[in-house]
N, C-alpha and C positions, 0 to 999 in steps of 0.2 A: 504494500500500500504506500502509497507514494503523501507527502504532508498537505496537498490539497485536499484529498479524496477523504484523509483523516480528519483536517478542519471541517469542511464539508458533514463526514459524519457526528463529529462532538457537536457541534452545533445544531445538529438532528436533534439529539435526547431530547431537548426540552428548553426551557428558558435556561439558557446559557448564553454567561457572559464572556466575551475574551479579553485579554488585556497582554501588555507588553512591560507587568511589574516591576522589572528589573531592568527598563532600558538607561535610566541612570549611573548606573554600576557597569565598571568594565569590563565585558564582553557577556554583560548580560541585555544586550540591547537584540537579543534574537530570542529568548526568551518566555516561548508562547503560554501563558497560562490559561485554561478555561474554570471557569467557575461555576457554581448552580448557590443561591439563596446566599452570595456573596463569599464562597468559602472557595478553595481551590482542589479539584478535584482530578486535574491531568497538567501536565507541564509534559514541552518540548520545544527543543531546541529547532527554529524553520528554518537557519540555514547548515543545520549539520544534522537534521534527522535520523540518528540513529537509534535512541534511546528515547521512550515514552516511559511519565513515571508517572504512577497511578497507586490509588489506595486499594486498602486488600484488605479482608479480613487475616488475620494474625495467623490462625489457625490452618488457613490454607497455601500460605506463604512457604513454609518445607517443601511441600508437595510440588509446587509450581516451578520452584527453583531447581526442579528435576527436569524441566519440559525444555525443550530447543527453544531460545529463541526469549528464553527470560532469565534476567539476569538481579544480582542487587540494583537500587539504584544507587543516584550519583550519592559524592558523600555529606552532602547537606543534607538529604534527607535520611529521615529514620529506617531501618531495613525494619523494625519491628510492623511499622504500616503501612509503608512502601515497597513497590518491586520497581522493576525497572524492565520494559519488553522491548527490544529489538526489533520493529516493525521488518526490518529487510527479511530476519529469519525465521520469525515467529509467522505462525500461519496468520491468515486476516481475520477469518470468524476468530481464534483468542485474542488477538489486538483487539477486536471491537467487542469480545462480549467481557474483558477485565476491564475497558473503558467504559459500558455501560456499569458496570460492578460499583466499580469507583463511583461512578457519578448518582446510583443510588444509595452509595453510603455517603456519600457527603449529604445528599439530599435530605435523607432522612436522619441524620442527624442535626438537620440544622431547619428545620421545617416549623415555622411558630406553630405553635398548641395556640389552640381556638377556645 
């Protein structure tokens, strides 16, 4: 999957916001974040697309770090809730169904109560 076709799809989910957080900071100015109910829920780099880091449940994070094509992520983020996938090697249904993953744990963790 190539980082159009992946903008394209994060922006599918839902109300999603994107932003470029870090274009301040040195060599964070490529820096794609997307968002849902203001929280960040995928990060990736759009001029060196190799790594997509995405929330995970805890629990399924061993098991995943087994599979081609997912790796830790980078070292700013936490490996206890973060992975890190490799869109070139990881098939596209796992890039997109850990990215929908991701973006229902962010969702509903941050969803106001009514």
């Amino acid at each position: 999957m190539n980082i159009e076709d992946f903008r394209e799809y994060c922006l599918s989910l839902g109300v999603v916001e994107e932003k470029l957080p870090f274009a301040k900071m040195p060599g964070g100015d490529s820096v794609l974040a997307f968002y849902v109910n203001g929280h960040t829920f995928c990060y990736c780099d759009i001029d060196d697309f190799r790594s997509v880091i995405v929330k995970c449940q805890t629990e399924r994070i061993p098991e995943l770090m087994e599979t081609n094509g997912i790796c830790p992520p980078d070292n700013h983020f936490n490996s206890k809730y973060w992975i890190g996938i490799n869109p070139y090697t990881a098939p596209d249904d796992l890039l997109t169904d850990l990215t929908k993953n991701s973006y229902e744990i962010v969702k509903s963790k941050y969803t106001k109560k009514r």
